[in-house]
N, C-alpha and C positions, 0 to 999 in steps of 0.2 A: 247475299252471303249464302254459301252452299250448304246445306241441311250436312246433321250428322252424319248420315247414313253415304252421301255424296263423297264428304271427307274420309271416311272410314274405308271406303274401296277407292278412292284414290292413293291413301297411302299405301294400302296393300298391293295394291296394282301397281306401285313403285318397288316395295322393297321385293314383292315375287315376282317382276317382270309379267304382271298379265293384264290384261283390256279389260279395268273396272266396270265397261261395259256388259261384259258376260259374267261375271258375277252376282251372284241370287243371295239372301237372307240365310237360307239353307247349307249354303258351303262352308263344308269343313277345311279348318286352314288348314292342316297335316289331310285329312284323305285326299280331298277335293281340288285345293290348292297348290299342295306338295309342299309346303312348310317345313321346314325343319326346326330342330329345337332352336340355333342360333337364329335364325328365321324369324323365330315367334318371340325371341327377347329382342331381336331390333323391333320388330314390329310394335310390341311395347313402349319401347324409347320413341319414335318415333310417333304413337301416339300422345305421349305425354308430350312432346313439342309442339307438334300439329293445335291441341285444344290448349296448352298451357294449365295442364294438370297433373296431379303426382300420382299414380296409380298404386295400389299394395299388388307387387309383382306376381307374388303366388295367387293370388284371386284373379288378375290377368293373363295369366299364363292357363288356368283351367277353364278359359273360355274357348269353346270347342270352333263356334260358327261364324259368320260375319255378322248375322243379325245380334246374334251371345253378346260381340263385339260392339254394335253400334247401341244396345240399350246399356251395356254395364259403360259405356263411355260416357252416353247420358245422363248416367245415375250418380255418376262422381261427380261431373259438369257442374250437376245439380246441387249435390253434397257440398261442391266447393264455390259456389257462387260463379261459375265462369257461365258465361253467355255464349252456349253453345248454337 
C-alpha cells in the first residue's frame, strides 16, 4: 500500500496536472503549485475520498504545503480510525 505522503502527491498531481514526482514537502499549493481557490476545495474532496475521511474544510483549506497536507491527513486518519 502507498505511504501517505505517496497518496497525497498523487492526488495532487491529478487535480493540478503535475509529475508527483517533482513535488517536495515544502511546496506551497497556491505559490508553488499554482492552485487556485476552486483547486484547493477539489483537492479537499478529493482527499476525503482518496483516504475515506471527512475533513473540517476550514482547517483543510489553511493548510499551506504538501507536507501541511500529508501530516494533517494523518492526523485525522488517526482521529478517525482509518488505516492510513
Amino acid at each position: 500500500m502507498a505511504t501517505v505522503e505517496e497518496r497525497v502527491k498523487a492526488v495532487t498531481g491529478r487535480v493540478l496536472n503535475i509529475d508527483p514526482k517533482t513535488m517536495k514537502a515544502s511546496d506551497n499549493f497556491a505559490v508553488d503549485l499554482g492552485a487556485e481557490s476552486v483547486q484547493s476545495v477539489e483537492l479537499v474532496a478529493m482527499f476525503e475520498e482518496e483516504f475515506g475521511i471527512e475533513m473540517d474544510e476550514d482547517g483543510a483549506l489553511a493548510v499551506e504545503t504538501v507536507g501541511g497536507a500529508i501530516e494533517f491527513i494523518a492526523k485525522v486518519c488517526k482521529e478517525q480510525g482509518v488505516d492510513a
